[in-house]
C-alpha positions, 0 to 999 in steps of 0.5 A: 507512252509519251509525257509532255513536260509539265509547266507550272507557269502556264498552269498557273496562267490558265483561265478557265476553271475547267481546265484545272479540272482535268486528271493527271500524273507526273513523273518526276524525277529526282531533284526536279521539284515535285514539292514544289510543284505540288504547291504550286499547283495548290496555290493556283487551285486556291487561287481560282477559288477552289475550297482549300478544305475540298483539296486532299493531299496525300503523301507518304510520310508524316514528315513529308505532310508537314513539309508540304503543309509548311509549304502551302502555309507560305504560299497561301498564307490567308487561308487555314492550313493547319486544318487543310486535309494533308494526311498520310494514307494511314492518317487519312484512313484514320479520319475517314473512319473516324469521321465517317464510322456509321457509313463504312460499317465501322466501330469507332472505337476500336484500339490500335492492335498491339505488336505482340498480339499477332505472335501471341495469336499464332502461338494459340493458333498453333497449340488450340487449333493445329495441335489437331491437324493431321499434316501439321503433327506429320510435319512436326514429328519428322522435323530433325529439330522440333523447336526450331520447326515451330519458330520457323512457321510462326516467323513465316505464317507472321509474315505471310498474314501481313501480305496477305488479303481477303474482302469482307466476304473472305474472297481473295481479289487477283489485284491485290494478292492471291495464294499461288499454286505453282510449286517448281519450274524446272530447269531447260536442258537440252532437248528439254524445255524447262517446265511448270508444276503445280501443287496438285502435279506434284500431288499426282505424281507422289501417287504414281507406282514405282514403275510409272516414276522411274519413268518420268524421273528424268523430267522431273529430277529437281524434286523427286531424284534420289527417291529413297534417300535424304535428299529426296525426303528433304525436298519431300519435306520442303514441299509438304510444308508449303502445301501445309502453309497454303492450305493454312494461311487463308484460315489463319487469316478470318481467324486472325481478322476475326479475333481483332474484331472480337477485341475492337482492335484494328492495325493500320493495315486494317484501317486501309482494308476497312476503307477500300472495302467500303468505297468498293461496295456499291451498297456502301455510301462512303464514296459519296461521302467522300466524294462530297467532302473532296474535289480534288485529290492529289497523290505524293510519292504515288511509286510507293502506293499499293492496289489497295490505296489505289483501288480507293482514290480510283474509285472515289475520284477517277472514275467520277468524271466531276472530281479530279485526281493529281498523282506525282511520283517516280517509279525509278524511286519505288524502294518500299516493297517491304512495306507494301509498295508496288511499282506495278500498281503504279504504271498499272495506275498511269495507264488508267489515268491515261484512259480516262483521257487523263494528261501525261506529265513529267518533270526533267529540269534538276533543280538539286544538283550541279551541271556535271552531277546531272550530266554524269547521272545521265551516262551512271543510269542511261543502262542502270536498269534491268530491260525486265524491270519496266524502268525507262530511264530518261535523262534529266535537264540541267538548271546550269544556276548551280556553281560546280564544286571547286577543290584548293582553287579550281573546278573539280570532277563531281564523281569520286572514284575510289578504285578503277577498272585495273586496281578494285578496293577494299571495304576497309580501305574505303572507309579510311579513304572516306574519313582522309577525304572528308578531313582533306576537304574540310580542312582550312588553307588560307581562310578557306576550306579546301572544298567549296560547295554550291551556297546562296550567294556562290561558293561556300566554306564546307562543315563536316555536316555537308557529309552525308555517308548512306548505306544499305543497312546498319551493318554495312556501317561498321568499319566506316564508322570505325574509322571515323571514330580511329580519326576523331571525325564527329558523326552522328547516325540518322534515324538510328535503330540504336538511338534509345538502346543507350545510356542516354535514353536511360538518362532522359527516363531518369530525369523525367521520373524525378519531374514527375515524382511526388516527393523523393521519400521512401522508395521514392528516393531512389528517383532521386538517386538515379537522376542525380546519377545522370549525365544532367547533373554528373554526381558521382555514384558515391555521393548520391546518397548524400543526405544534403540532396534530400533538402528541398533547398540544394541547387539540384532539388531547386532545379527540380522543382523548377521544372515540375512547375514548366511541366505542369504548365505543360510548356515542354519546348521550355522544359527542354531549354530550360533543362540544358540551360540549367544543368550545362550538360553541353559544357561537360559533353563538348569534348570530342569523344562525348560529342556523340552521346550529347548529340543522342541526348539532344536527339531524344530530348527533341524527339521526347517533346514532339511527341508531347506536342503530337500526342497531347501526352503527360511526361509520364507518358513519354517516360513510359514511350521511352521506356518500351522503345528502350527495350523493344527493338524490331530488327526488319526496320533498317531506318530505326525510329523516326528521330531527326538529326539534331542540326545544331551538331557540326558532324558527319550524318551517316543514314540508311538509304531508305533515310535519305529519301527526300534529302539532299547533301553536298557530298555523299559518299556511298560505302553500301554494297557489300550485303549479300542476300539475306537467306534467313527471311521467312519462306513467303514470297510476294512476286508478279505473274504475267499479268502483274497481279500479285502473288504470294507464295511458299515454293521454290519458283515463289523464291526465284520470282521474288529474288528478280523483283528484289534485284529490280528493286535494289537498282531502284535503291542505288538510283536513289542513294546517288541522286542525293548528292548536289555537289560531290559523289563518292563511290568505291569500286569494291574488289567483291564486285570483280567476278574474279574475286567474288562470283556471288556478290559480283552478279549482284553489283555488276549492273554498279560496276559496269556503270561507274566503269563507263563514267571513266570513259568519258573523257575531254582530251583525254582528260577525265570529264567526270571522274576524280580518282581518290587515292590514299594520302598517306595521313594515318589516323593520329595525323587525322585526329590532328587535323580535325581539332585544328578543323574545329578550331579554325571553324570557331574562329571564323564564326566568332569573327563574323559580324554579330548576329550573321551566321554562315549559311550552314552554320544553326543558331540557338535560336534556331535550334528550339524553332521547330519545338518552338512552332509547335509550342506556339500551337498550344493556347498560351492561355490555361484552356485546353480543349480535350475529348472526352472519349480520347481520354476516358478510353483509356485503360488507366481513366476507365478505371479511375472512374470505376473505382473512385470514392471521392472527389479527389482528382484522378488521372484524367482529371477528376471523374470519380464522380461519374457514373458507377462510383461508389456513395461517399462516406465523407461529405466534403461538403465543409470545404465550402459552406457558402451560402449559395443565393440562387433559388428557383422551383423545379418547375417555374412555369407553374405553382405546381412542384412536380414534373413529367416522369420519364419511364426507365427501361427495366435493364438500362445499363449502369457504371462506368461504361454508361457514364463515358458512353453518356458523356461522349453522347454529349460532348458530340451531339448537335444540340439544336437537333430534334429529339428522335433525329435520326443522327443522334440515334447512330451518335447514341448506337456508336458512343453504346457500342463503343463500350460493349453497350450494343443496342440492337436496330429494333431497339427492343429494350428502348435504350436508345429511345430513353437515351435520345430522350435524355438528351433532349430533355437536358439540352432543353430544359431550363437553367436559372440565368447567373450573372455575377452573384445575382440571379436574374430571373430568367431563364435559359436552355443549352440547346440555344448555345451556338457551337462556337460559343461552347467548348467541351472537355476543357481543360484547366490548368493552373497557374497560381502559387498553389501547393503540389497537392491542390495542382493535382486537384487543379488538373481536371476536365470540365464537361462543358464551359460556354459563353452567352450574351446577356445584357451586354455582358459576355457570360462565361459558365461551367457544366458537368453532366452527372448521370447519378440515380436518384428517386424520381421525385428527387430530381425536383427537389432543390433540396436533395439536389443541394445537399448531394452536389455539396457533399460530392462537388464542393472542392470541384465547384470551387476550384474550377470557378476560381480557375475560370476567374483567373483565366477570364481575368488574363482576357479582362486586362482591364478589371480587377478579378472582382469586376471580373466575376461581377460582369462575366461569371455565369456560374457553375451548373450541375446537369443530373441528366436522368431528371431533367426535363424539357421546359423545367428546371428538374434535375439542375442545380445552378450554384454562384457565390455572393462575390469575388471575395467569398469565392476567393476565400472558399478557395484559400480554405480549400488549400489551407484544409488540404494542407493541414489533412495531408 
């Protein structure tokens, strides 16, 4: 297939919208600008009026979808890019669903299924159901050792049931993947081809007599030789296991998915399934959803889909000739198999593009790297890869606006070489070699480091922090970053699988537990005790105890509390700051060998706040995050947790290559080689047949097949380590590689021997062209220790002489090191007002419960809903904390001198508790409250808000739940509530349903601010059903709601009376401290007014609704309550704290 290069400046001059409309791909390699591109392309798209909110862009990474949002943030500055579609696959399937629930068939409650679970359901799975199997017990009984038996198939069924796929109708789809029943392929000996066996062959030749067998032995030697012995019972063995697992898997898997469903729990995995399933049915409507929502979609990294993501954005957009669809990506850069990625689906995917008369594109100018690093990858790859892999390498374009690397003065080879054709390398001889080189080039002669770099205005001093040393996995890091440390060299891993296995999570869980703790009494003082133990305050073990800490007044204690008020407010990025400030921890862990553990402490303290901001969590939350990572570990992940590096450190970034991915780096050194195959996976096998569908597989040909593709896929791996670099790559050429040497490793790595072999002959004059040899410098480790502190000295001198305020280019400021937490502080109102849902919070375990088993008005976790549905009557009033008269007074039924209303009938079953109070709340929070009282919208709102809390409501509706429901509704947004302004009532009234949506926010969350004691800031901490706003003789009026789904008498919905004496016995502290809060956040508006104007002219008062007695057109079920003026709400309020002071 030919590929045109793509232009983004014609693009960008293209006149006719049409034009824009038509489908693509580009293919582009590394380094030529894809996200740029991709910016450019939506800029332009922005910019002929194309919706930005109709433009869906997905990429593979959350980290790569912030990047990009950035991007187009700067490019399109006027329009509202944090909202822009911009997801992940998992994240767009997350909002596709969530979005739309009722069209994919979807539960939209459903918890993200725990990792335990699946292991937990295979041991079930084994001991309930296969205890009984006939094959499995034969298997069990022959196994040598039976222990080691069942681990085996849970490790494989666990990994078979993750590669695995059925549709809703539990049929397997070829594309995706499908079981495989072919067992062997034999080998082709002379006049004999090798041939193919199934199961099923086999099975029939196992039947044959002895005399039939001996005949056909020889052709079928591999495994049937040796009948009647060990050998042939071991192989016999191996493949009544597979035909075991085949049989096996597929009821595995209903069971599986059917037991998730059982728990409404779903994985990510899950989501995908869920949404390709729904756009690929015909019945279904959710590609018309989708299609009307987007116009455009554009795919980033599209060499790291999968059939299932593709089947999706095909269908909704392909094959739509009114949407367009805009895939980039590069199949030379396709390294994720072990998550699902497939480079077949991918030129499958091209080529359909291509059909559909889609344009053909690619990218080829580098933009990353010098001159001679392009040029030499040329020749590295030009034979890179296998014929068989379906990879066409060609060669990159040069910028020629990069400044080649210069070495003490003069232009250097870009390709390092350690070792050549005659004398191979050692593993541990090249990592002394990478810890002389990075000390040499960092070392300064003359004001100038020995290396210079590629900068912005030029060449450019290098850091320490321009080396980046990338392997295959964690293991090949060893004897590098023994090395580094024997030379003193700071280093720091990236994205480190061990990063919260250490001392210093622990540190950040210590701390984090005496913020949140409630007092350091009792038990409670050994919180004290194990944070003054951490590296933050550096109090001796023997001195913790000591009796001056328990005095509020000492430094530490201070210190504390100054942070559990930070905390409170929850400005975390301050927390942060304000913590390494305080405690000067940088000052003790400067010196060279706690330079690593300061750097992990910055590192989790980094990530503990983004997480924060990410998750809108509580710093009990991410203790309790902090702790499960610090003991869960999940050795198949290589890249470890997703942390980034902390950039204020001047170290050496050592990462997995599957890290690195999207990065670029000055130097790169790449020690990776030396892992051979691993012979402890599990024995399922995915591999492509001729036809590039997928299959999966337990035999014998299934491991030969999958060892190819992993083979494809490790040149794949090395193509993207070594075009990380923009200046300097280094490489060994390892002895293990010599066939001479080490014939099992060596026809692995021989396609990187011959490579890096063919860069030496090239030549210009007989001079090497590409190729510096990197040879021992005789320095032992004590004269490199040396050298790097007259590094750093001499680095901090030339910064201290810089002009004040100019930093070097690669140098991080403070200020810059808190500007990512910073941005995502700034996303966060700097007001008190915190929007939450309802359903986000009451869903969870720790918030159900406190609404179920509350008894009083105090506040619970998710912020005081001990006074919903299901809690038990209380034996104290509290109607004494606030014995203000209340000046409103109204009848039930305004319109009318009669006091009775309409009475709604309640069906005989309806459900109680707290499962009905979140299922009615969330009814409210998301209803439509102009809508008519039996829209058909708010019957499914009603059905899926049920049946989130196992409250199913059958379509029929027999028990007319959903028509009582739907009437409740209505008549509450209905119904008339006395018009409050300031302390007076004036006599109009008003309904919820005339509310505009901008004017009301829902579960709002007050926090506040005021000098208040720890007691009252718990009470303080609570979500308001509804606050809104309203335009009442030029007045913007400001009042709170709560939704109450108490049960009552009917006639006691009408009766003021009753309805007076219940809300002061259960809400009188609530009323009060939220009234008070809405003042004092009004009051930052107002800057103007006093807090007395400020209740006189913008206080709408507080409103309880009891929904099952309101009624439409009448006041049934209301209870509106203000206070006479700002000083009496003001003192009801310091007779709350005062009392509560005096009862705790």
């Amino acid at each position: 297939m030919t590929l045109t290069e793509f232009d983004l400046n014609k693009f960008s001059e293209i006149k006719d919208r049409s034009e824009l409309k038509h489908s693509m791909f580009i293919q582009a390699s590394a380094g030529t600008g894809k996200t740029y591109t991709i910016t450019g392309i939506i800029q332009k798209l922005v910019k002929e009026d194309f919706e930005l909110e109709k433009i869906l862009v997905v990429t593979y990474t959350e980290k790569a979808a912030g990047e990009l949002r950035d991007r187009i943030r700067k490019a399109c500055p006027e329009k509202d890019v944090d909202n822009a579609p911009i997801f992940t696959i998992h994240s767009f399937c997350q909002k596709t669903l969530s979005e739309f629930s009722f069209t994919a068939n979807q539960c939209a409650n459903l918890t993200l299924v725990e990792d335990t679970a699946i292991d937990d359901f295979i041991d079930r799975w084994i001991r309930d159901v296969l205890i009984t199997d006939s094959q499995f017990k034969n298997l069990f009984e022959s196994a040598e050792k039976q222990s080691s038996f069942i681990n085996a198939i849970k490790k494989d069924f666990k990994h078979a049931i993750s590669k695995y796929y059925l549709d809703n109708n539990n049929h397997e789809i070829k594309d995706i993947v499908s079981l495989d029943d072919i067992y062997i392929k034999t080998e082709e000996k002379k006049n004999r081809p090798s041939q193919i066996y199934t199961f099923a062959q086999i099975d029939n030749l196992l039947e044959l007599s002895e005399t039939d067998y001996d005949s056909i032995k020889t052709e079928f030697v591999s495994v049937l030789s040796g009948k009647g012995t060990k050998a042939h019972y071991d192989k016999l063995a191996e493949f009544n296991k597979a035909k075991f697992y085949l049989i096996q898997l597929k009821k595995l898997y209903i069971a599986w998915q059917q037991e998730k469903e059982n728990n409404k729990a779903q994985s990510y995995d899950d989501m995908l399934r869920s949404v390709r399933e729904a756009v690929c049915n015909p019945a279904c409507e959710l590609k018309k959803q989708l299609q009307k929502k987007y116009e455009f979609a554009i795919i980033d990294e599209f060499q790291d889909t999968n059939q299932k993501q593709w089947d999706i954005f095909k269908t909704v957009f392909l094959e739509d000739t009114e949407h367009t669809l805009i895939v980039v990506g590069d199949p030379k850069q396709s390294i994720y198999a072990f998550q699902g990625a497939d480079v077949n689906v991918y030129n499958k995917a091209i080529s359909s593009i291509a059909e559909q008369n889609g344009l053909a594109c690619k990218l080829s100018k580098n933009y990353r790297s010098t001159n001679k690093i392009v040029q030499g990858c040329n020749i590295l790859f030009r034979n890179f890869f296998s014929p068989e892999a379906g990879i066409t390498f060609s060669p990159s374009d040069i910028n020629g606006k990069k400044a080649p690397a210069q070495y003490s003065g003069k232009e250097v080879n870009p390709f390092w070489i350690a070792g050549n054709e005659d004398k191979n390398i050692t593993e541990k001889d090249f990592a002394k070699l990478t810890a002389q080189t990075i000390v040499d080039c960092c070392t300064w002669v003359d004001g100038k480091t020995k290396l210079q770099v590629n900068g912005k205005d030029g060449l450019r001093n290098v850091s320490f922090r321009d080396f980046a040393i990338l392997v295959r996995s964690s293991s090949e890091f060893t004897e590098t970053e023994r090395s580094l440390k024997k030379a003193g060299i700071p280093f720091l891993r990236y994205k480190d699988a061990n990063l919260f296995y250490g001392k210093e999570c622990t540190n950040w869980i210590s701390l984090f537990n005496a913020i949140t703790a409630k007092d350091f009494t009792g038990h409670n003082r050994t919180i004290l005790s194990e944070a003054l133990f951490t590296d933050f305050f550096g109090i001796p073990i023997e001195n913790i105890q000591d009796e001056k800490y328990d005095n509020p007044a000492s430094p530490e204690r201070q210190l504390i509390i100054q942070w559990q008020q930070l905390a409170q407010q929850r400005k975390w990025a301050k927390l942060l700051e304000k913590i390494f400030a305080d405690t000067m921890i940088e000052n003790r862990l400067s010196k060279l060998d706690k330079m690593q553990s300061l750097a992990k402490i910055r590192q989790i303290g980094n990530y503990a706040v983004d997480y924060l901001y990410k998750t809108d969590s509580s710093l009990e939350d991410v203790s309790k995050h902090l702790l499960r990572l610090s003991t869960d570990s999940d050795s198949s992940i290589d890249d470890g947790n997703i942390v980034e590096k902390a950039t204020d450190f001047d170290c050496v970034q050592l990462m997995t290559i599957h890290a690195s991915k999207g990065l670029e780096f000055p130097v790169v050194i790449v020690p990776a080689g030396l892992k051979a195959r691993n012979p402890n996976v599990a024995h399922t096998y995915l591999y492509h047949d001729a036809q590039c569908n997928t299959k999966l597989s337990f035999s014998p040909y299934g491991k030969q097949q999958t060892t190819v593709e992993e083979d494809y896929e490790r040149e794949r791996i090395y193509y993207v380590a070594y075009t990380r670099a923009s200046s300097i790559l280094m490489l060994p050429l390892y002895d293990v590689w010599d066939p001479a040497v080490d014939s099992s490793k060596s026809s692995i790595y021989a396609f990187l021997r011959n490579n890096i072999l063919a860069l030496f002959e090239e030549k210009d004059n007989k001079a090497p062209l590409y190729v510096r040899e990197v040879k021992d410098n005789n320095k032992n480790y004590e004269d490199l220790q040396n050298d790097v502190q007259l590094i750093l000295k001499e680095t901090k001198n030339t910064q201290a002489q810089q002009p004040q305020g100019q930093a070097s280019e690669n140098d991080f400021t403070e200020e810059q090191q808190l500007a990512e937490a910073k941005r995502l502080s700034a996303k966060i109102p700097s007001l008190i007002l915190h929007k939450h849902s309802y359903s986000s919070l009451s869903h969870k375990k720790t918030a159900a419960e406190s609404i179920a088993n509350s008894t009083s008005e105090s506040m619970t976790e998710n912020g005081g809903r001990a006074d919903k549905e299901g809690a038990d009557l209380q034996h104290v009033s509290l109607a004494g904390f606030d014995a203000t008269e209340n000046p409103i007074t109204y009848k039930a039924n305004p319109d009318s001198q009669d006091h009775s209303t309409p009475t709604i009938s309640v069906p005989y079953n309806y459900p109680k508790g707290a499962r009905l109070g979140i299922a009615l709340h969330e009814v409210f929070e998301k209803a439509d409250f102009a809508a008519a009282e039996n829209d058909e919208s708010i019957h499914r709102l009603i059905t899926a808000c049920f049946e989130k809390q196992t409250l199913s409501i059958p379509p029929e509706d027999p028990d007319h739940w959903l028509t009582y429901t739907s009437s409740i509704l209505w008549n509450t947004l209905n119904a008339k509530l006395p018009e409050i302004s300031g302390a007076t009532q004036t006599c109009r009234y008003f309904s919820l349903s005339e509310l505009a949506p901008e004017d009301r926010i829902s579960e709002a969350e007050f926090n506040m601010n005021a000098d208040l004691s720890d007691i009252l800031k718990n009470y303080c901490n609570g979500f308001i059903d509804l606050v809104f706003k309203r335009n009442v003789d030029g007045k913007e009026l400001y009042s709170i709601l709560d939704w109450k789904s108490d049960s009552f008498e009917e006639a006691q919905y009408a009766d003021g009376a009753v309805l007076k004496t219940h809300s002061d016995d259960r809400y009188s502290i609530q009323r009060v401290l939220y009234s008070y809060s809405l003042i004092k956040w009004l009051a930052s508006f107002y800057k103007n007014e006093t807090e007395a104007e400020v209740f006189e002219n913008h206080f709408g008062g507080i409103y309880y609704t009891y929904v099952r007695g309101c009624n439409a057109g009448t006041c049934s079920g209301i209870y509106a309550r203000t206070w006479k003026s700002w000083q009496e709400l003001e003192n009801a309020f310091k007779k709350i704290l005062k009392d509560l002071q005096i009862a705790d």
